[in-house]
C-alpha positions as CSV (number, residue, x, y, z in Angstrom):
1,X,131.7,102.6,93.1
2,X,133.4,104.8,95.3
3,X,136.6,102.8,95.9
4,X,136.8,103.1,92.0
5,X,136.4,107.2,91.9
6,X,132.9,107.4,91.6
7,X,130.9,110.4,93.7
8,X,128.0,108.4,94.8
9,X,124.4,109.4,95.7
10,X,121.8,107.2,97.2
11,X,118.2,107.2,96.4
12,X,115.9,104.8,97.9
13,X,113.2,105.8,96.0
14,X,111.9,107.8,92.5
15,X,111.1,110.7,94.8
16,X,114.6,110.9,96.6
17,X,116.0,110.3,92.8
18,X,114.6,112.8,91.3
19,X,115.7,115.6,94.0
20,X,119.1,114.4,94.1
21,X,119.2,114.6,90.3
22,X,117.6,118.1,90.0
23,X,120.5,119.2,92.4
24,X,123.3,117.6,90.8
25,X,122.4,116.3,87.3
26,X,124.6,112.4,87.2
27,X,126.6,111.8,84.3
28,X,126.2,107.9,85.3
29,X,122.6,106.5,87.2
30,X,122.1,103.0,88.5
31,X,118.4,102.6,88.8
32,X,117.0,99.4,90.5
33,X,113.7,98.3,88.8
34,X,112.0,97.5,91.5
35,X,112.0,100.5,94.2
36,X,109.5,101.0,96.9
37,X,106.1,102.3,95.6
38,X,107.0,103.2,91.7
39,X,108.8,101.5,89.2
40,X,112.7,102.5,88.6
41,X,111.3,102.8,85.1
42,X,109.6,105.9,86.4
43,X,113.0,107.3,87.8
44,X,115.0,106.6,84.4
45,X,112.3,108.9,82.5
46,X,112.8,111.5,84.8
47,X,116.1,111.3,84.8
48,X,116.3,111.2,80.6
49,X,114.2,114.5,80.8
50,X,116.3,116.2,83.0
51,X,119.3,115.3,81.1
52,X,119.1,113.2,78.3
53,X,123.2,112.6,78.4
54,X,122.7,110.7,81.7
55,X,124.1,107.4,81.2
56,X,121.8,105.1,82.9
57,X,122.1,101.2,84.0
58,X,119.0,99.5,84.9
59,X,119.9,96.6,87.3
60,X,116.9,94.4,88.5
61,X,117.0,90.8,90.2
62,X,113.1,90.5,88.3
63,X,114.3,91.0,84.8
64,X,111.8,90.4,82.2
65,X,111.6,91.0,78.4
66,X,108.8,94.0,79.0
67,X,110.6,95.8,81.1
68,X,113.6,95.4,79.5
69,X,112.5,97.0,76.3
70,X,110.8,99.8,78.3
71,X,114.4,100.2,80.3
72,X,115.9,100.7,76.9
73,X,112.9,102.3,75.1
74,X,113.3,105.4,77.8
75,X,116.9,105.8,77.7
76,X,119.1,103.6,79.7
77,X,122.4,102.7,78.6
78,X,121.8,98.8,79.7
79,X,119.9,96.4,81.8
80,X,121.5,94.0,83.7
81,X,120.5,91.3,86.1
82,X,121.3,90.9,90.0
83,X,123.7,89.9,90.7
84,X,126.0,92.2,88.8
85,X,129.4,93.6,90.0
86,X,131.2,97.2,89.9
87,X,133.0,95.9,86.8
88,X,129.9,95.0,84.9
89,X,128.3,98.0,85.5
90,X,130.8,100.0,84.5
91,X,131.0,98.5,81.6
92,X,127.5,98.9,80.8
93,X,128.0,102.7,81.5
94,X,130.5,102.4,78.1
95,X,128.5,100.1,76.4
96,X,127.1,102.4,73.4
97,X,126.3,100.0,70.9
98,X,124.6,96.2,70.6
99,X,126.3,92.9,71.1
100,X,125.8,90.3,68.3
101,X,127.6,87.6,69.6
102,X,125.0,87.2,72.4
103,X,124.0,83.8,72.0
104,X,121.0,82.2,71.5
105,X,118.7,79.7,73.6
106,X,119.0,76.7,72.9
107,X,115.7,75.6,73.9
108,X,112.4,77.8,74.4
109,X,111.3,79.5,77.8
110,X,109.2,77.1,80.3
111,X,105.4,77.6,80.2
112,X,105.6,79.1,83.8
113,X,108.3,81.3,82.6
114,X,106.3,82.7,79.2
115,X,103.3,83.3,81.7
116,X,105.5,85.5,84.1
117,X,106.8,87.4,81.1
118,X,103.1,87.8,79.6
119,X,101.9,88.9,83.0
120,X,105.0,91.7,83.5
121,X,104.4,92.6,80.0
122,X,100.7,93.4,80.4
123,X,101.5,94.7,84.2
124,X,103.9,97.5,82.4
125,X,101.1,98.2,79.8
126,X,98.8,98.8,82.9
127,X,101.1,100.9,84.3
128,X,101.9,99.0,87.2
129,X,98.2,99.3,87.9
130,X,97.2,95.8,89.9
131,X,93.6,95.5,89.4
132,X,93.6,96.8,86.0
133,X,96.1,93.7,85.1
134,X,94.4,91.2,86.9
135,X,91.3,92.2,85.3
136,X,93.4,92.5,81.4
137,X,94.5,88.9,82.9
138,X,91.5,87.5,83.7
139,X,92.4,86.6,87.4
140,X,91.9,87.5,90.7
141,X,94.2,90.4,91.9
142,X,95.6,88.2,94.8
143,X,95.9,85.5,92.7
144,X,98.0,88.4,90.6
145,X,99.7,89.8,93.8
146,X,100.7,86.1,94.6
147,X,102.4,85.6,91.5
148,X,104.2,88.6,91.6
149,X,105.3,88.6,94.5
150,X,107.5,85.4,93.8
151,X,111.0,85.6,92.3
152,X,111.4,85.2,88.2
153,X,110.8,81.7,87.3
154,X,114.0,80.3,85.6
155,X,113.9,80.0,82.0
């Protein structure tokens, strides 16, 4: 992002994010969902209350339909999937209003892939809380933490 005129601050998590953005408020924020300890959904709220003009990309290699919703559903611009390049993201920046030529599945999402969905979905309504999900699950949390810690199941 530099080589294309960006000024370019690193976070490396919703702590560091928050301070950088309290000192110099971004016009543009890439947030990566998964950071170490919170979510990045935590860092694009912040960010939307400090200044609601922020145009922010969530990019995530664990993209789900819950999170994506919640991405949106707090502010961000777009939400894009790893891996992504400079020119995608930038055009996500400018991206102000819906697509409808996206197209459709042609078949429906795997069984193992509607149960990783249904498990992010109810992990976000938990607030990222483990043992609170695994119990709104009905499993055992390290059955939970095992499952989460794999990659997204294709669709």
């Amino acid at each position: 992002m530099q080589q294309r005129g960006y000024h370019v601050r690193i976070a490396h998590n919703v702590n560091e994010g928050i301070a950088a953005a309290r000192q110099e408020s971004p016009e543009y924020a890439v947030v990566d969902l998964r950071m170490p300890r919170d979510s990045g959904l935590e860092l694009v709220k912040a960010l939307m209350a400090l200044d609601e003009n922020t145009r922010v990309v969530v990019l995530t290699g664990y993209a789900s339909v819950a999170t994506a919703v919640e991405a949106i559903k707090l502010g961000a611009r777009h939400y894009l999937t790893k891996p992504a390049d400079a020119d995608e993201i930038i055009n996500a920046f400018h991206k102000d209003e819906g697509d409808v030529s996206v197209p459709l599945r042609a078949k429906p999402l795997s069984v193992a892939r509607l149960e990783w969905e249904h498990i992010h979905k109810v992990l976000n309504e938990c607030q990222g809380n483990i043992s609170q999900t695994a119990r709104r699950l009905g499993m055992h949390r390290r059955t939970l933490q095992r499952k989460l810690a794999k990659h997204p199941v294709k669709e």
